[in-house]
C-alpha positions in Angstrom: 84.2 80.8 200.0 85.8 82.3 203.2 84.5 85.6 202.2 80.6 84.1 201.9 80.7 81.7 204.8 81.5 84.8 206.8 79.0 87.6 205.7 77.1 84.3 206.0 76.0 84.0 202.2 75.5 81.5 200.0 77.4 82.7 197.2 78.3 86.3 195.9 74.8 88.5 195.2 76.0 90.9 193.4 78.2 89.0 191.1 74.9 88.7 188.0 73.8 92.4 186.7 71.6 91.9 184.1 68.2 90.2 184.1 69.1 87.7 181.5 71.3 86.2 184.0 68.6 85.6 186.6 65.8 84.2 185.0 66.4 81.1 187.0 65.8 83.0 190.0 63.5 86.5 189.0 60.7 85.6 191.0 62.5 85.4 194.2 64.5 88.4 194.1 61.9 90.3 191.9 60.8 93.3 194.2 57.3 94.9 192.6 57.4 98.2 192.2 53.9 100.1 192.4 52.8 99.9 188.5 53.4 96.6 188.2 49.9 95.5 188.7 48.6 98.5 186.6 51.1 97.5 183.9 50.0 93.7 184.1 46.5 94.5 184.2 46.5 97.1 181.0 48.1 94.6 179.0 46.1 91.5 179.8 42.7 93.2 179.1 44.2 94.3 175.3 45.9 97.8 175.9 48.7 98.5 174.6 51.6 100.5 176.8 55.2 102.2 176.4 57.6 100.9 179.8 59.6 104.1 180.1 62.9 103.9 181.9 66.4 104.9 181.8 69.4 102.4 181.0 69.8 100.1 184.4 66.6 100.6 185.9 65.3 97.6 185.5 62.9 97.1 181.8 64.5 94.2 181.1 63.3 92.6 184.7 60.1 93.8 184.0 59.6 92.4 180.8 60.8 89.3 181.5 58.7 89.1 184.9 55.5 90.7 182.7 56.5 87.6 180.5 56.8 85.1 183.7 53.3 86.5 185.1 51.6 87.0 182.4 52.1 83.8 180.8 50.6 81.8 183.8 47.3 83.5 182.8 46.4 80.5 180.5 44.1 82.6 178.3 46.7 85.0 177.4 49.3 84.3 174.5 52.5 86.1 175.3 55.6 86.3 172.8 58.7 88.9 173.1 60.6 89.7 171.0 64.4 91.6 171.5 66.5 90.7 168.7 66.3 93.1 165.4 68.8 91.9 163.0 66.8 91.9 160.8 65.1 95.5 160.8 66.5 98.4 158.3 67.1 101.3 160.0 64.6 103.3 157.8 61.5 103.0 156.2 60.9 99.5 158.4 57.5 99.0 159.6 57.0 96.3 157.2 60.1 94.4 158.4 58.6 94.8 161.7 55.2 93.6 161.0 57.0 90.1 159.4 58.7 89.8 162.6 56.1 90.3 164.6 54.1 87.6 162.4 57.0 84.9 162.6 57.3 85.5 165.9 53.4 84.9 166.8 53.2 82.0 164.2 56.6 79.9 165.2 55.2 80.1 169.1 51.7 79.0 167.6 53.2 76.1 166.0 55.3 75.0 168.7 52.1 75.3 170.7 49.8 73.4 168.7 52.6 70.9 168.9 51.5 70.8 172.6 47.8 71.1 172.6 47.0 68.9 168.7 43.1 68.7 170.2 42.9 72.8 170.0 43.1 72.5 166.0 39.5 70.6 166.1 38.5 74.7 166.8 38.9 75.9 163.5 37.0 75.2 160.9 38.2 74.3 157.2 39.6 78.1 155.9 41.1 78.7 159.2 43.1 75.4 158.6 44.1 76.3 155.3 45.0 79.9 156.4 47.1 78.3 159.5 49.4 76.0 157.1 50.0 78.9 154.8 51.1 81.3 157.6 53.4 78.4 158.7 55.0 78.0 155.3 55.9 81.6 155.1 56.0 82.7 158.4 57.8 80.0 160.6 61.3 80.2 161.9 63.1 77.1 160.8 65.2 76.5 164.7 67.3 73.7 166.0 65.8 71.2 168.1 67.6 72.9 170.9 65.6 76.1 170.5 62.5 73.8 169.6 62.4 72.2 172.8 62.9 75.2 174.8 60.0 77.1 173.4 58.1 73.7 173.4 59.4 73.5 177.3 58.5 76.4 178.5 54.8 76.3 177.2 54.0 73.4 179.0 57.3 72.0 181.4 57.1 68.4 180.2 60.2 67.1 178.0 59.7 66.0 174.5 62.1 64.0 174.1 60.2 60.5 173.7 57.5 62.4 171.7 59.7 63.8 169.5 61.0 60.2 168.4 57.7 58.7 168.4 56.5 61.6 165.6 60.4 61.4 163.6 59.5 57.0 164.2 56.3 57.6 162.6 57.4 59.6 159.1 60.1 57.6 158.6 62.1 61.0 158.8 65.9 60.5 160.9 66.7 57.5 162.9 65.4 57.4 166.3 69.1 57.2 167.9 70.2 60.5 166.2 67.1 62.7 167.6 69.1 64.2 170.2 71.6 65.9 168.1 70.7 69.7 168.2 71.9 70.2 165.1 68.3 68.5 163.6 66.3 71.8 162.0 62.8 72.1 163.0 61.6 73.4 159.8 57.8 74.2 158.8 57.7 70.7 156.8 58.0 69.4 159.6 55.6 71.3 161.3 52.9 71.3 158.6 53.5 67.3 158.9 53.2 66.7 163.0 49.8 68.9 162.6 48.6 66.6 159.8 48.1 70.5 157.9 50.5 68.9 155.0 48.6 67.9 152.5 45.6 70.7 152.6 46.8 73.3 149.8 46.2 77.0 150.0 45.9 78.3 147.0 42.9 80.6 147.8 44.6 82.2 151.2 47.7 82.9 148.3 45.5 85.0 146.2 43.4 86.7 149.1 47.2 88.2 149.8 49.2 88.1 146.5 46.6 88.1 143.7 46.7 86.0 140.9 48.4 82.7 141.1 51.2 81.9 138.7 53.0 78.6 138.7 54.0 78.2 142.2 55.5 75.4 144.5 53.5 75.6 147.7 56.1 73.5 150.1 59.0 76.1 149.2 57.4 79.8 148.7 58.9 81.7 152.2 58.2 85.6 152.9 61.2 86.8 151.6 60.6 85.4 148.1 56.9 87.2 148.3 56.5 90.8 147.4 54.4 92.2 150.6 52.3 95.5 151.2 52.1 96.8 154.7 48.3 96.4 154.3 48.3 92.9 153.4 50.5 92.1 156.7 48.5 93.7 158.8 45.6 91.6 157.6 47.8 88.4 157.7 48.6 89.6 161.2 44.3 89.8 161.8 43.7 86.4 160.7 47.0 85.1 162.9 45.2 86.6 165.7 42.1 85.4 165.2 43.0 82.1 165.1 44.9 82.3 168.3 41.6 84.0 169.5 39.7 80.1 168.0 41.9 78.4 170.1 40.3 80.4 173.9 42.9 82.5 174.0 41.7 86.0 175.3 44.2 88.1 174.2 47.6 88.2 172.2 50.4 90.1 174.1 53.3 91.1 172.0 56.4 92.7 174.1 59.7 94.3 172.9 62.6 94.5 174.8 66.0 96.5 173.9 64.6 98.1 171.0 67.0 101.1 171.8 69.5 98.6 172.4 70.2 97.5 168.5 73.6 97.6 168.1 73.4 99.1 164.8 72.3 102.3 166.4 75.1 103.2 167.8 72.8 104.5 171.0 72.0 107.7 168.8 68.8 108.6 169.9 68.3 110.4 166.7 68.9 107.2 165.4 67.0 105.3 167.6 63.8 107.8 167.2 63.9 106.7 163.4 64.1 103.4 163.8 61.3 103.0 166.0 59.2 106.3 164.5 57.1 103.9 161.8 55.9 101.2 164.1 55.3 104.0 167.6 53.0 106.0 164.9 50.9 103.2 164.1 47.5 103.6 165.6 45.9 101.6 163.1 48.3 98.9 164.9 48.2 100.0 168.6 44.8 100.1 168.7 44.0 96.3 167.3 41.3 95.3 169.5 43.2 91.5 169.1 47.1 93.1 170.2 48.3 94.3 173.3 51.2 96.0 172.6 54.2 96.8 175.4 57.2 98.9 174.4 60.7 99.4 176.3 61.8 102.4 175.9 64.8 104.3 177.1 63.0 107.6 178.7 64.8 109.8 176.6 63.2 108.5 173.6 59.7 109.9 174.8 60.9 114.3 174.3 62.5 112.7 171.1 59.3 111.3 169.5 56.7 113.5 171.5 56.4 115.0 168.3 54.8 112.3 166.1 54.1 109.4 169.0 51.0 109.9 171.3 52.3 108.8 174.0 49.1 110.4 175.9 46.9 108.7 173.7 48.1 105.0 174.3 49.6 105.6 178.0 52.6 104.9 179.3 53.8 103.4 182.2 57.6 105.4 184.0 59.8 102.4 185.6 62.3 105.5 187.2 62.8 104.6 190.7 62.5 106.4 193.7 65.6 106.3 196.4 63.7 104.5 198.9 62.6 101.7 196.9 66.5 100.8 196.5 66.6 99.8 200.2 64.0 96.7 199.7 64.8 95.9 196.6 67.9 94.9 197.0 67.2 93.5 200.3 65.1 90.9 198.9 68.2 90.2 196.8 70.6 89.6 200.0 67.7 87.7 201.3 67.5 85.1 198.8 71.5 84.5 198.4 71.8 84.6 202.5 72.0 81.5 204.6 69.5 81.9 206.6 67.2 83.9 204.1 67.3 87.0 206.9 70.1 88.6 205.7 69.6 93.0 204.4 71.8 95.2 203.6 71.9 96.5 207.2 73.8 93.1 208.5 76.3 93.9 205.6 76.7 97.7 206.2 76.6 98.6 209.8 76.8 102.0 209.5 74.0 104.2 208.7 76.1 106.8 206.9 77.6 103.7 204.4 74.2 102.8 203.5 73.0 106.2 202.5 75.9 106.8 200.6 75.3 103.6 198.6 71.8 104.7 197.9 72.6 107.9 197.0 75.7 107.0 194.2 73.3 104.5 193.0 71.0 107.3 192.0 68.0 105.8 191.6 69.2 102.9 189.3 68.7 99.1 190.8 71.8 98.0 188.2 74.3 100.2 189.8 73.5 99.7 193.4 74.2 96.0 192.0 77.7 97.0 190.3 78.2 99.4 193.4 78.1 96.6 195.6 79.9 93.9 193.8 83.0 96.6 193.9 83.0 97.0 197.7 82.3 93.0 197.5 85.9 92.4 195.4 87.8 94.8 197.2 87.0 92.6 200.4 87.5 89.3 198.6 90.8 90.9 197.9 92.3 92.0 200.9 89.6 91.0 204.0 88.0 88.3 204.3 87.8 87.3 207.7 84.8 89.9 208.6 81.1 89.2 208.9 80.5 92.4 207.3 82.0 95.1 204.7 85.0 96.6 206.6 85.4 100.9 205.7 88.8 100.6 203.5 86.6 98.1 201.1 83.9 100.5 201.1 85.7 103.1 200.5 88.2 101.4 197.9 85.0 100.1 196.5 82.9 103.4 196.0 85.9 104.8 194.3 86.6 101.9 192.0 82.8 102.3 190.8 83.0 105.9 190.3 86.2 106.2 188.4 85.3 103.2 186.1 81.9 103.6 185.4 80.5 103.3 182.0 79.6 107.0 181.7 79.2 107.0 177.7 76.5 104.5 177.9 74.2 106.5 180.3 73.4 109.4 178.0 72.4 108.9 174.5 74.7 110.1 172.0 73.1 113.0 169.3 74.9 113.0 165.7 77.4 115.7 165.8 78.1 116.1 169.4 81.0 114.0 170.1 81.2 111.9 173.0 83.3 114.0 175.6 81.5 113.1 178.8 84.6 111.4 180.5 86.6 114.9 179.1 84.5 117.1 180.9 84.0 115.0 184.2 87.8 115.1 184.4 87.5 118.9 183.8 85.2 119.5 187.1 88.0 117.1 188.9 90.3 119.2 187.7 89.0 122.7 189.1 88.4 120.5 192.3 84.9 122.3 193.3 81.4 120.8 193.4 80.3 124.6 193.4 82.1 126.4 190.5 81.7 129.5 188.3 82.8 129.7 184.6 85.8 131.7 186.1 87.3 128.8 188.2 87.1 126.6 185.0 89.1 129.6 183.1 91.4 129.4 185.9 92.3 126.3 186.1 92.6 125.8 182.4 94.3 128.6 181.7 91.6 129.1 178.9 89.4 131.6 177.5 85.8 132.5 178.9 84.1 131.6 175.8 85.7 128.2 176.0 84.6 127.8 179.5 80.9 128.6 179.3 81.4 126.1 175.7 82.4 123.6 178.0 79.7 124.2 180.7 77.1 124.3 178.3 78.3 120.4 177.3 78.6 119.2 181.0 75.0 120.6 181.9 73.8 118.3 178.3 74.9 115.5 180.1 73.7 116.2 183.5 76.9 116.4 185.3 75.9 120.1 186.3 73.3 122.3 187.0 73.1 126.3 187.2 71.7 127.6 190.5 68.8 129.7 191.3 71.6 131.6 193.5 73.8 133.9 191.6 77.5 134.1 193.5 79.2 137.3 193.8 78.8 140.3 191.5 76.1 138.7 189.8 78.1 135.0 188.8 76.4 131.9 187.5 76.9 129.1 189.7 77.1 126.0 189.0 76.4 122.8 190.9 77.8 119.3 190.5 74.8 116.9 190.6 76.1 114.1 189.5 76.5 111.9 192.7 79.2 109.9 191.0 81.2 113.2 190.3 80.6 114.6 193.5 81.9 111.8 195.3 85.2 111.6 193.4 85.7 115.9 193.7 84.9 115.0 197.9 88.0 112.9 197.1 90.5 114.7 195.3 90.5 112.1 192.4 92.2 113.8 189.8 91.2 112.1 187.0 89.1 109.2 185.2 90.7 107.1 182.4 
């Protein structure tokens, strides 16, 4: 508290570094880059787009700003989707289509909920189609995640609603309807949407074929055997009844795609699991579906063989160095007192903010991380100044280069091992920013072969480039470019852990 009350803050801005943690407050510290409007625009007139970007440069604030934006568009119906448990690895569009259906049809429902006058729209077969889609497709949630959904549609609370409807079938007592452990299953859907008693048989057999003996109120997908082609025209019909009820367009987003933990961030891995769906032109080209993607930007060389990337468009988030600036001066705005604050107030010197901009290297995540460092290391030991004082700077920028989460910035490929941190402390080691394959021998006391091995890794990860200039007699150069590395050689830090 001493700390904030004299940089004159509200509370620490830098403490929250991922977008998931600011929903509450995106649209104030949101800063636009410039193809956000082109981005927005493409996907609310039906085009589908790949957000290109690498880890901590902000596609998970723009998909959950597209989703804030997008969604006040009242003819637009907007869903993402960024959890894949339930995706194989292989062989997986079909798994993807059902998620993408249960996804569209638990929002529809919990819509509908919302907006009962909208189901006066479809005729008859669309009815009938409707409360089959529900029995196999819908999510059964708590009440919890009902009401959020349900929330967020409209902002009005359910609560008194919800007890009427549970009053009204007899179904739990009223004083037990806010427990969040009550499932919102498609009964009870089917049943608020008075779409329980209309029987489907005919939408069954448009899809599975002949009708055996069958219980209507318990068949789910998984108990259905389910061609691609017969999803995809499930996933038509979904969308044309979304299109009944004077919605323009359906949006469908994915988020961390290249974030499922099960792929270990092999982008070999990653390019397989997302291959089937990408390659689907039949899909991205649904005149009903807008589809956006968030990639990791390595992903694109990876899959340039096999996605067209050309052909549907994509859109790169990378920033620029000078957008870091007011981007994160819109952040110290919105947590200062006086809503004046930048980052000049905090960091007097010209020098100190350049530096900051420059180890962030383009990413808005680690200017964030940078400056909650140089933040702690003045909670720690200064607190009595209205701005950052040089030995927390400087404490601060080292603490963030020496413990940064190098292994997650590159994707890993299966068999290379992970030796990023073992070669950064190599170029520490020989102490140069500028260095020849002979310095690394040197200083190893190691063969050439095993030196020009071991350049060959750290220029795969980036840490290193050759230069146009050859040295002496003829030597390869090489040049440190990653700022984080070149500011620990500057210094003399021996090593990372």
């Amino acid at each position: 508290m001493i700390l904030n009350n004299n940089l004159e803050l509200k509370r620490n801005p830098f403490s929250k570094r991922s977008s998931e943690q600011e929903l509450e407050f995106l649209e104030d510290i949101f800063y636009e880059p410039n193809y956000y409007k082109t981005l927005t625009n493409d996907l609310s007139t039906g085009d589908s787009r790949f957000i290109i970007g690498q880890r901590g440069h902000g596609k998970t604030s723009i998909i959950n700003k597209l989703v804030e934006d997008l969604e006040k568009e009242t003819d637009l119906f907007v869903v993402m989707i960024d959890r894949f448990d339930s995706i194989p690895i292989k062989t997986n569009e079909t798994a993807f289509l059902i998620l993408i259906l249960k996804t569209l049809v638990t929002k529809l429902s919990v819509f509908l909920q919302k907006n009962k006058q909208l189901l006066k729209s479809l005729n008859q077969v669309d009815k009938e189609k409707l409360a089959f889609f529900i029995r196999l497709f819908f999510s059964s949630m708590s009440r919890e995640e009902f009401d959020n959904i349900y929330n967020n549609i409209h902002k009005v609370k359910t609560k008194n609603r919800l007890i009427k409807f549970f009053n009204k079938w007899g179904l739990i007592p009223a004083n037990t309807i806010t427990s969040t452990a009550i499932s919102i299953s498609s009964n009870f859907v089917k049943q608020s949407l008075g779409l329980d008693k209309i029987d489907s048989p005919n939408v069954y057999k448009e899809y599975f074929g002949t009708i055996k003996e069958i219980n209507f109120d318990k068949i789910d997908i998984k108990s259905q055997d389910c061609s691609k082609e017969n999803l995809k025209k499930m996933l038509d019909e979904v969308l044309k009844i979304i299109k009944k009820l004077n919605f323009k367009s359906t949006i469908v987003l994915f988020d961390k795609i290249d974030e499922y933990q099960e792929l270990n961030q092999d982008i070999e891995k990653i390019g397989t699991f997302t291959s089937e769906l990408l390659t689907d032109t039949e899909l991205l080209l649904n005149a009903n579906l807008a589809i956006g993607f968030s990639l990791w930007s390595e992903l694109r060389s990876e899959l340039s063989g096999t996605v067209r990337f050309d052909k549907f468009g994509f859109i790169d988030v990378r920033w620029k160095s000078k957008d870091l600036k007011p981007l994160i001066d819109k952040r110290i705005n919105y947590f200062s007192l006086d809503g004046k604050k930048v980052l000049d107030d905090l960091f007097p010197d010209e020098n100190d903010r350049n530096e900051l901009i420059r180890l962030a290297n383009k990413s808005p995540r680690d200017l964030i991380s940078l400056l909650g460092s140089i933040y702690q290391e003045q909670a720690n030991n200064n607190q009595n100044m209205s701005y950052f004082d040089d030995h927390s700077i400087s404490s601060g920028m080292v603490s963030f280069c020496s413990n940064y989460d190098y292994d997650s910035l590159y994707p890993w490929k299966a068999g290379r091992n992970k030796e990023i941190k073992a070669m950064i402390n190599r170029i520490l080691a020989v102490k140069l920013n500028r260095f020849t394959s002979k310095d690394l021998t040197r200083a190893f006391n190691q063969n050439n072969s095993q030196s020009e091995g071991q350049i060959k890794l750290m220029k795969s990860y980036k840490l290193i480039r050759e230069d146009d200039i050859l040295g002496p007699n003829s030597t390869k150069v090489y040049e440190v470019i990653d700022p984080k590395v070149e500011f620990l050689v500057r210094r003399l830090i021996p090593k990372i852990e």
